[in-house]
C-alpha positions, -999 to 999 in steps of 0.1 A, spaced: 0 0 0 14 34 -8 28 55 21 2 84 32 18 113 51 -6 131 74 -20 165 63 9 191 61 37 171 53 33 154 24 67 170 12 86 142 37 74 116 18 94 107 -12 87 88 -41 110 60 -45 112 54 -77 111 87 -92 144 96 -71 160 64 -80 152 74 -118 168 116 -106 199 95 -94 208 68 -118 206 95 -149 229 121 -125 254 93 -122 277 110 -152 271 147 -143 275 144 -106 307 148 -101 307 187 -124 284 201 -102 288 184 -66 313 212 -52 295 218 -20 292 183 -14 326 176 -14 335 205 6 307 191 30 320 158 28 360 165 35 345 186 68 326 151 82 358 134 78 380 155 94 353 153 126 368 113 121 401 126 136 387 125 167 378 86 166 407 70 180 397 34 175 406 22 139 375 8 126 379 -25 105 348 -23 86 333 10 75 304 15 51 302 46 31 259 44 27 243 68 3 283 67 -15 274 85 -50 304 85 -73 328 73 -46 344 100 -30 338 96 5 346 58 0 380 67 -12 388 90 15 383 65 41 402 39 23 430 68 24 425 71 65 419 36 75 446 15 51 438 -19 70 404 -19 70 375 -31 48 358 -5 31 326 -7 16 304 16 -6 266 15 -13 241 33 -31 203 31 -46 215 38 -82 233 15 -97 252 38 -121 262 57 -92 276 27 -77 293 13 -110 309 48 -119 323 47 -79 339 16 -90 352 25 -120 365 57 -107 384 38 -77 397 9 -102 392 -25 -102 420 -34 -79 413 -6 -52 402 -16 -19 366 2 -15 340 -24 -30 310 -11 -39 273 -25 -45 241 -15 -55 213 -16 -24 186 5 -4 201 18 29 163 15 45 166 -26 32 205 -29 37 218 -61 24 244 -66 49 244 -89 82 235 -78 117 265 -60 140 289 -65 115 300 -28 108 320 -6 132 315 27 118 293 36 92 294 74 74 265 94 53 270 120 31 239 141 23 219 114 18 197 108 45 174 132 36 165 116 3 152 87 29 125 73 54 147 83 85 137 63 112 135 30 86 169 41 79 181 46 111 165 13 121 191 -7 95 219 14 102 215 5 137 211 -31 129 240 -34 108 266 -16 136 284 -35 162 278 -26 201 304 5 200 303 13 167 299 45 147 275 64 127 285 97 114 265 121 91 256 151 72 220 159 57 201 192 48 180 210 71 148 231 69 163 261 54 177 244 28 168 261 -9 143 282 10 152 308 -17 136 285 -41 107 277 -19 104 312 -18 103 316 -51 79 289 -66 51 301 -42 52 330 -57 41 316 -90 20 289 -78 7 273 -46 22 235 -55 49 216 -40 81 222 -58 107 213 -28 106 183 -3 106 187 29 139 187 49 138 173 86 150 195 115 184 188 136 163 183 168 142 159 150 170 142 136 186 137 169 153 122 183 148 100 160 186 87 165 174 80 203 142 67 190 158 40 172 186 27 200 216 50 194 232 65 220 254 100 229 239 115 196 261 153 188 240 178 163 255 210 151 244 229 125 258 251 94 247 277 66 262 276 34 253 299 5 258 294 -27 257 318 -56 246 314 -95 248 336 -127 212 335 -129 183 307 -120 187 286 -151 224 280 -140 209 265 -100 185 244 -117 208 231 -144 230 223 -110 200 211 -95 192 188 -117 229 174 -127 233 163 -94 200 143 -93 187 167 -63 150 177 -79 120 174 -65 109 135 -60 81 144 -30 49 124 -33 30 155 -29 46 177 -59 31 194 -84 22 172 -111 7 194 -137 36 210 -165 48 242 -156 34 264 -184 52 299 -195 34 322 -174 40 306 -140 80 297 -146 81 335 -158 64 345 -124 89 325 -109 117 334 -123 114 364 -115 104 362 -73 139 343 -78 157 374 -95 149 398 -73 167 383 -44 198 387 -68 223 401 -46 253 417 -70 241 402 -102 242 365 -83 217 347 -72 219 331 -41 207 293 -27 210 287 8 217 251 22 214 238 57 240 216 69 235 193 97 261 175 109 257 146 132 273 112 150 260 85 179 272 58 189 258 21 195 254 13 230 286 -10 242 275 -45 252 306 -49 271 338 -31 282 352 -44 252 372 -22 227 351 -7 204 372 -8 171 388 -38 161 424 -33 133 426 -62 107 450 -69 87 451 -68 46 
């Protein structure tokens, strides 16, 4: 049976398949256009220097073209790294792009259905990609698939997040153009919900900037990030309403740019120790 959100938030509930379909075409223009998610991505793993423990076996979940993957097989050289994502060309071009002898492995799979065993992970890292997901279902598998001490560490887009856009598109017409992004506080509930432990939230605003609006869409779009809520719009966009938006969106042009605001939260929790065992085991290659 499909999934029906209560009244009022029908942007949190995604459509599956359309965002698989976003994804799996944004698997060769991804990389051109994922700047901030890089720079997002290299400031989660430098929050990793504080993790003493080497883990042995880290998933990269949500792992795109690969680059979060390869950093950790850079940090942790003895461990077993693997990568996972819903598209499937996402997941083959993160192969091709580590080569076919490189350590980080990399399959295709649903991080709210993982297809890994139970407690067999010790740290587990997310780059923008749980909000493109049931969270609680995925927190549920992420907690499954951890070992008692183990590691989850995150990043995801909060509320403000392309509120310039938002903005704008209700200006022209009263449908859903932009899913809903969940709050930090929410987030960290629902980590406690779901049987993690010590969860740390902080929060960041980025702004980016764009010759003009065609430019953030075309980015928009490249990167697979459009509008997969169950609730959207489904009706074409005809002339007179894009025109209407386009130009709410120019007039918050700030020196000839215009600007898109992102949300960054940044998260970790831990699962709760069984014993007083050490939480990280090293293996050897």
């Amino acid at each position: 049976m499909a999934e029906s959100p209560p009244p009022g938030e029908e942007g949190f509930v995604l459509d599956k398949h359309r965002l698989l379909a976003h994804f799996a075409r944004a698997a060769g223009t991804y990389d051109g256009a994922a700047v901030l998610q890089r720079e997002i991505a290299d400031r989660m793993l430098a929050r990793l220097d504080l993790v003493k423990p080497v883990p042995g076996v880290v998933l990269d979940a949500g792992c795109g073209t690969g680059y979060c993957a390869r950093a950790l097989a850079r940090r942790y050289r003895g461990a077993r790294i693997l990568g996972l994502d819903l598209a499937a060309p996402m997941a083959a071009r993160a192969r091709r792009a580590a080569g076919w002898f490189a350590r980080p492995r990399f399959v295709c799979g649903d991080i709210e259905r993982l297809p890994l065993p139970a407690a067999g992970l010790d740290l587990v890292v997310s780059n923008l990609t749980l909000q493109w997901c049931n969270l609680d279902r995925a927190l549920t598998e992420l907690r499954r698939v951890l070992r008692p001490g183990g590691l989850l560490m995150f990043t995801s887009f909060g509320p403000d997040t392309l509120g310039e856009l938002r903005s704008a598109w209700r200006a022209a017409d009263p449908g859903l153009h932009v899913h809903a992004f969940v709050d930090m506080h929410d987030v960290g509930d629902a980590l406690l919900r779901n049987g993690f432990a010590d969860p740390v939230m902080d929060v960041d605003r980025v702004t980016m900037t764009y010759a003009n609006v065609e430019q953030l869409l075309r980015d928009l779009k490249a990167l697979g990030a459009t509008n997969a809520a169950r609730g959207r719009a489904r009706a074409l966009t005809g002339k007179s309403r894009y025109a209407r938006f386009k130009s709410a969106y120019q007039a918050l042009a700030r020196d000839g740019r215009v600007p898109a605001t992102y949300e960054v939260v940044y998260g970790h929790a831990w699962v709760p120790e069984a014993t007083q065992s050490v939480t990280f085991t090293r293996r050897r290659r």
